[in-house]
C-alpha positions, 0 to 999 in steps of 0.5 A: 831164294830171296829176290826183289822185283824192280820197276819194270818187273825184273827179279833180282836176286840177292844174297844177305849174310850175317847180323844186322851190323854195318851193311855191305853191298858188293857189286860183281863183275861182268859177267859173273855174278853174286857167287864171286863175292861169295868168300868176301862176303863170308868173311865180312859177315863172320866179322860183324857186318851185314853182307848183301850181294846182287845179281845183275839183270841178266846175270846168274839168277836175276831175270834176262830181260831184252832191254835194261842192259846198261847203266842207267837201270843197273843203277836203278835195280841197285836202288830199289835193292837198297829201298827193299832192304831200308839199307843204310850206312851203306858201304858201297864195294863194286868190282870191275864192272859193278864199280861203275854200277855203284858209282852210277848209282851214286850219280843217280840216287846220291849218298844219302844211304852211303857211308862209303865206297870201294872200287876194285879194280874198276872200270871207271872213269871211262874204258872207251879210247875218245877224243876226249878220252885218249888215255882209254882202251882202242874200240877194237879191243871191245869190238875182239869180246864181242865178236868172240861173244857172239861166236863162242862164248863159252870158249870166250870165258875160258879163254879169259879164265886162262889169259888175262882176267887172273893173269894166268898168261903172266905165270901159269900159277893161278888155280883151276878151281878160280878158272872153273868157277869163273867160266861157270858163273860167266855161263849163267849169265843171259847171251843178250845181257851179257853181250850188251854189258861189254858197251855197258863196262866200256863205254859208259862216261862215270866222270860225270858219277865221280864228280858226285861221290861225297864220301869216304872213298878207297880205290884198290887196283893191281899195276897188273891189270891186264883187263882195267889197266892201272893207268886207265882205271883205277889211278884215274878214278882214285885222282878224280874223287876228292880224298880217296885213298889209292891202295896199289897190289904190285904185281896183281892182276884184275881178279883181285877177289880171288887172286889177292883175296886175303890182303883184299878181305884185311884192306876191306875190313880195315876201312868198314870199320874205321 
């Protein structure tokens, strides 16, 4: 299995599917890993393009180390792919938590390998209720997924796998196939690093990341969200980069990959190639 090693000596392993057209890095949500891109990235690499996806320090295959569990290194893992790889005329697709890993990046290492950039039911611009943030998401709520982390998180999993990450709860309709694998890659995932990840996603300031982003950029974000609220993510993030284009699914929930992943894979293809 390919994998690349960082500068403290982490592995990162890394998928890379299809021809040598435009490059397409999707970044995964917390706390998954490369497989829930698995069906994107197929269908990119069967229409031409170059499909690469990670797992993130202490995610899936790539190393569980004790530190490094926050943005700032998720970023520079994120770089020292891109330089392994000599990636270039990058699109840059992150979902919920990798949306704010793709964004620091951008506020760490720039565009100069970007040619553009997806945020999918992301996490930015800040989850975390402040004083200057009131539009954001009360402590308690991280507090409750840290708790349930440290207690049980094997039943932490299912329970989001059941409730609010597919938007079960609201329908009862969502396969148990999409559930399983959603506990399963969780699963894979470090205690530590998974544990340290929920600060990472929630209380991470990416305004400052955003105010960087100099290119071509789509925001795709289901008003039913249950996990990233529309108001507090994606509608914010979409007003803060200058010329984004905000793409809304009425009615979907935050596991947009999975949930609305035709309409997802046309939306991505369109905007690659155009």
């Amino acid at each position: 299995m390919p994998y690349i090693t960082t500068d403290d000596g982490a592995q990162i392993f890394y998928k890379d599917w299809g021809t040598a057209g435009t490059p397409v890095l999707l970044s995964h949500g917390w706390p998954l890993n490369s497989d829930a891109w698995d069906a994107a990235a197929l269908f990119l690499a069967e229409h031409g393009h170059r499909a690469i996806a990670h797992d993130r320090r202490g995610h899936g295959r790539s190393s569980q180390t004790w530190g490094g569990n926050e943005m700032d290194t998720y970023a520079d893992d994120l770089a020292c792919l891109i330089d392994a790889l000599d990636l270039r005329d990058l699109t840059l697709v992150g979902h919920s938590t990798g949306g704010g890993e793709i964004v620091r990046y951008i506020g760490r290492h720039g565009t100069s390998r970007v040619a553009k950039l997806v945020l999918v039911s992301a996490v930015p611009p800040l989850m975390l209720q402040t004083d200057d943030n009131p539009e954001g998401l009360p402590i308690d709520v991280f507090d409750g997924i840290r708790a349930g982390e440290k207690a049980d998180r094997s039943q932490l999993y299912r329970d989001l796998a059941d409730g609010p990450f597919f938007g079960h709860n609201r329908r009862n309709d969502v396969d148990q196939g999409f559930r399983d694998a959603f506990w399963l890659q969780s699963m894979a995932s470090g205690h530590r690093g998974a544990h340290e990840c929920i600060a990472a996603f929630s209380a991470t300031d990416f305004r400052p990341d955003l105010a960087k982003v100099d290119v071509p950029t789509l925001v795709i974000h289901g008003d039913d969200d249950q996990i990233v609220p529309f108001d507090v993510g994606g509608k914010r993030s979409a007003a803060m980069v200058d010329g984004a284009t905000l793409t809304v699914y009425e009615g979907s929930s935050h596991a947009l990959p999975d949930t609305d992943r035709d309409r997802l894979h046309a939306d991505l293809l369109a905007f690659v190639d155009a």
